[in-house]
C-alpha positions as CSV (number, residue, x, y, z in Angstrom):
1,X,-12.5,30.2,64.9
2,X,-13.6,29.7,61.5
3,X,-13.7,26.3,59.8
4,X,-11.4,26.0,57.5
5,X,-12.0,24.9,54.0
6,X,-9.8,21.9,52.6
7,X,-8.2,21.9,49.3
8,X,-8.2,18.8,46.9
9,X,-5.0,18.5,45.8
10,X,-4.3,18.5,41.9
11,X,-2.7,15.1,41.0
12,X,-0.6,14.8,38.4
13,X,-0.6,11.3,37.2
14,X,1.8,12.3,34.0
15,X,3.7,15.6,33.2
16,X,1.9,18.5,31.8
17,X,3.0,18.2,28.5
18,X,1.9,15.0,27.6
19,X,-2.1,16.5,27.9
20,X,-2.6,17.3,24.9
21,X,-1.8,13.6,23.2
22,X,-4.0,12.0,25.7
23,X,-7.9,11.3,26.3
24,X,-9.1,14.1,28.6
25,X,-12.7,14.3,29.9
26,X,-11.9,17.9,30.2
27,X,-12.2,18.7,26.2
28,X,-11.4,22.6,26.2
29,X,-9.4,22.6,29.1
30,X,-6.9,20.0,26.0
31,X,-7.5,21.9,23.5
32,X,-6.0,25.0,25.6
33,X,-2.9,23.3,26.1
34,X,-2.9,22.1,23.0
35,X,-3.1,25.7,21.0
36,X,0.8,26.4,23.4
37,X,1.8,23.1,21.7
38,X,3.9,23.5,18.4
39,X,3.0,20.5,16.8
40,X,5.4,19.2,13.4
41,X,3.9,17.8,10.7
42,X,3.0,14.0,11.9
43,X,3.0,11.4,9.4
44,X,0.6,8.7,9.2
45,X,1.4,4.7,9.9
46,X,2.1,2.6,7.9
47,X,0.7,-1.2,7.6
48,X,4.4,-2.4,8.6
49,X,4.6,0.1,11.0
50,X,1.0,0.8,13.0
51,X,1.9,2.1,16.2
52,X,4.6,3.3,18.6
53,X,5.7,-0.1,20.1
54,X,6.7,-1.5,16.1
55,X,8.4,1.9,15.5
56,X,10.5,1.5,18.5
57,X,11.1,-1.8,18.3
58,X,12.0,-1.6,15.0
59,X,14.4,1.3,15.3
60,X,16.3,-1.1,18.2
61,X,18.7,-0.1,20.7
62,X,16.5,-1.2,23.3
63,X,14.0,1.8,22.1
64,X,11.2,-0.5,22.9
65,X,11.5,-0.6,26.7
66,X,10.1,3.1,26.4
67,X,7.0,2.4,24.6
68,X,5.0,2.7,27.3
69,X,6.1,5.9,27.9
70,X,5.0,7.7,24.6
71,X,1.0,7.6,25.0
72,X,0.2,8.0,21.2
73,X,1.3,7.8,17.8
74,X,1.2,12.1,17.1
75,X,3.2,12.3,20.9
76,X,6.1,9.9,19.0
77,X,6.5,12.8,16.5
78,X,5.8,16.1,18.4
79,X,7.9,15.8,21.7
80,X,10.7,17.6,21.8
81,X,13.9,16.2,23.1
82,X,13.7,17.9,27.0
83,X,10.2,16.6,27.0
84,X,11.8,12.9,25.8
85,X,14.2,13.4,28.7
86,X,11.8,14.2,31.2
87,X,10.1,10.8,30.3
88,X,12.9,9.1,31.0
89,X,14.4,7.8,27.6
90,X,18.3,8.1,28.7
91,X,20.8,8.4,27.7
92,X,21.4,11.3,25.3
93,X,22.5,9.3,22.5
94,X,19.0,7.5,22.5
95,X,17.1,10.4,22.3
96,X,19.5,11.7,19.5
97,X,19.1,8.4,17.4
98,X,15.2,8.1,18.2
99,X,14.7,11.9,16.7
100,X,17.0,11.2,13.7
101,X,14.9,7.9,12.6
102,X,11.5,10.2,13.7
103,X,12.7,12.6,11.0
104,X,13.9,9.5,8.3
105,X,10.6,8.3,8.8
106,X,8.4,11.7,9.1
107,X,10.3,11.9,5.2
108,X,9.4,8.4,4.4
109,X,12.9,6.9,4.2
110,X,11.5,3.9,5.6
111,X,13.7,0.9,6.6
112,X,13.0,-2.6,4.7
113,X,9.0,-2.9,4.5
114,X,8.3,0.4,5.9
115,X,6.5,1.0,2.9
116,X,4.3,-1.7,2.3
117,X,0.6,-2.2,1.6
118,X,0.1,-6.1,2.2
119,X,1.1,-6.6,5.9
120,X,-0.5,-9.3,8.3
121,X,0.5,-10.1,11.9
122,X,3.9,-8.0,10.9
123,X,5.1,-10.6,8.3
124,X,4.7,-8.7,4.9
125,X,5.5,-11.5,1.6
126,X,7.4,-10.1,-1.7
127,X,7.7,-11.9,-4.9
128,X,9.1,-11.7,-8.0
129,X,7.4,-10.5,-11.6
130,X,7.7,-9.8,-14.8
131,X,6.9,-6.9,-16.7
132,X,7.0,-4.9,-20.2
133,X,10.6,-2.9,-19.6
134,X,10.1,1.5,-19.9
135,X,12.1,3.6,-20.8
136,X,12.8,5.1,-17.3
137,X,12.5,2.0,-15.5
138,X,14.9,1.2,-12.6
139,X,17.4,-1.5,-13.7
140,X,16.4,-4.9,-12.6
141,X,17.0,-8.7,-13.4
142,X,16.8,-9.1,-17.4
143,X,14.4,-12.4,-18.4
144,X,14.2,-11.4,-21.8
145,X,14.1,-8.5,-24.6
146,X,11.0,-6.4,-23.3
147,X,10.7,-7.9,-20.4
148,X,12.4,-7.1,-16.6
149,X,11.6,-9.0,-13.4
150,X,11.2,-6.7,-10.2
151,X,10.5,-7.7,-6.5
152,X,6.9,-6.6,-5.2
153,X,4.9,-6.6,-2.3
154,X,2.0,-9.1,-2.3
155,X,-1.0,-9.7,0.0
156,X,-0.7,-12.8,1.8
157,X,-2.0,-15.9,-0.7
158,X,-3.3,-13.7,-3.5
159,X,-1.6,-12.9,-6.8
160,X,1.1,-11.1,-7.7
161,X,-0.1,-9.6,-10.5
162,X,-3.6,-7.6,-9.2
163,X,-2.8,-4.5,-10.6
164,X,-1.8,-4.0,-14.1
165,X,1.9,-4.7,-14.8
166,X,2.2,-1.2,-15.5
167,X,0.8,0.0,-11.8
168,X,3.7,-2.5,-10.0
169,X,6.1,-0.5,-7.9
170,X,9.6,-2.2,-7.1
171,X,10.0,-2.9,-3.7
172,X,12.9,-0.4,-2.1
173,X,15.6,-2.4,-0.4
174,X,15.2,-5.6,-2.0
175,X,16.9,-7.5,-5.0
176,X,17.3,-10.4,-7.3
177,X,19.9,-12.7,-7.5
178,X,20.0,-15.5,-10.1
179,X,16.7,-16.2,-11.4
180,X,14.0,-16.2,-8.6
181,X,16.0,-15.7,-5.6
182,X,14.9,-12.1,-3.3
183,X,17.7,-10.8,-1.3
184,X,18.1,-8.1,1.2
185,X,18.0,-7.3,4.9
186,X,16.1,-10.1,6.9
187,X,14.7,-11.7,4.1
188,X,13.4,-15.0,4.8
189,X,12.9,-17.6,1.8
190,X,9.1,-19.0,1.6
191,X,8.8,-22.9,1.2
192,X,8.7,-24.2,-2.5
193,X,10.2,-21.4,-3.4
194,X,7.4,-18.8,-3.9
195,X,9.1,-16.2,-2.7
196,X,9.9,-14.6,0.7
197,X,9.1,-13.2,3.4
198,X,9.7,-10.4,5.9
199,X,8.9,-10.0,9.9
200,X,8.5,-7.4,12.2
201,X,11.6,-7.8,14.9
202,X,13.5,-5.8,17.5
203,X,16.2,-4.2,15.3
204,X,15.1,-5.0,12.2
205,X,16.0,-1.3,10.9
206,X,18.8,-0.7,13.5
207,X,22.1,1.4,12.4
208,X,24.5,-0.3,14.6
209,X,26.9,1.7,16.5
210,X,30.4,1.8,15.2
211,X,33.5,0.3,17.7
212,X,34.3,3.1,20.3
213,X,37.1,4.9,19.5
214,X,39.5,6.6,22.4
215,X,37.0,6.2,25.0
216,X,33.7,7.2,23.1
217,X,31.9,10.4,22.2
218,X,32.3,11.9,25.7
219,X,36.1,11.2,26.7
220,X,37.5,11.7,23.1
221,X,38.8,14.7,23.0
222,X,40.5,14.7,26.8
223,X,41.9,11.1,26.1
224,X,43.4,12.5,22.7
225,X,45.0,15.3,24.0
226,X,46.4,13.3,26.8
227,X,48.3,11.3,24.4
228,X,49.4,13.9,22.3
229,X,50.8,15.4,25.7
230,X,52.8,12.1,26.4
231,X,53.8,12.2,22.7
232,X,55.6,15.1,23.2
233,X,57.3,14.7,26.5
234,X,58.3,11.5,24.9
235,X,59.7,13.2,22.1
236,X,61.9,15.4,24.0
């Protein structure tokens, strides 16, 4: 009787798909997989959002519990939807709301801070300026003729006024009421005045979910044609 040779058996310590997006020692065997992969367009991080765990957790709904699911930054924006499933982020309306805020954000229609430059430890401090009014500035707190005072982005300590007055982009999201006060989403007030600041938290961009109406998304339509069924037998 001949000996028989023994197989090794292939593990598979993630799914298939998820190959390409992670560190292989087997370079072309990657880039194989990779080539059947239709990769969208990924958009880079930004200071207030660096990697996948801040996205998540800044999108809410208990997104975050999932990080650890989604091995890099360029998997976050290429999986498809079966492939989210297969990972396990249930239930549908998850998936649905994590690939509409992939898309906002793969357009850069960032929540508060998404895009700033001056972020440290995911607390990013705005203040308010002054500068020459143009002609197709946004409007803005008045101080004087000339003059308009805008909310900006500022690295931590330094001055709020390192590029010229000219360069100075309003920060989106964010307003002035009164004469120095910033308000807006999360917006935390600095001590002594100096402005504000804002910090990386679960939900911090969330779009909360409206009050369920006639059972929710799945049972609407059978609950409202019961009642229009009871309607009419009442009716008679």
């Amino acid at each position: 009787m001949t000996g028989m040779i023994a197989k090794s058996p292939q593990l598979r310590s993630i799914p298939s798909f998820l190959l390409p997006f992670t560190q292989s020692r087997i370079a072309s065997q990657a880039r194989n997989l990779q080539t059947r992969v239709k990769v969208a367009r990924v958009p880079r991080p930004t200071p207030f959002v660096p990697d996948v765990q801040t996205f998540l957790s800044l999108i809410g709904r208990n997104l975050s519990q999932h990080a650890s699911k989604i091995p890099s930054w360029k998997a976050l924006f290429s999986l498809t939807s079966a492939q989210l499933k297969e990972l396990g982020i249930e239930p549908p309306r998850s998936r649905r709301y994590l690939l509409r805020w992939r898309e906002k954000f793969r357009n850069g229609q960032y929540g508060v801070g998404g895009d700033f430059k001056h972020v440290a430890n995911g607390e990013a401090q705005v203040r308010v300026v002054e500068i020459p009014v143009s002609g197709n500035s946004p409007a803005t707190a008045t101080l004087s003729p000339g003059k308009r005072k805008i909310v900006i982005n500022v690295a931590p300590g330094g001055s709020a006024l390192e590029k010229p007055a000219e360069q100075l982009v309003p920060a989106k999201n964010l307003y002035i009421k009164g004469a120095q006060t910033i308000v807006g989403p999360h917006v935390q007030p600095l001590k002594g005045g100096q402005g504000a600041k804002i910090v990386v938290k679960e939900g911090l961009w969330e779009d909360r979910r409206g009050h369920k109406i006639d059972g929710g998304e799945r049972r609407q339509a059978e609950v409202r044609a019961k009642r229009r069924g009871e309607e009419r037998r009442a009716a008679r």
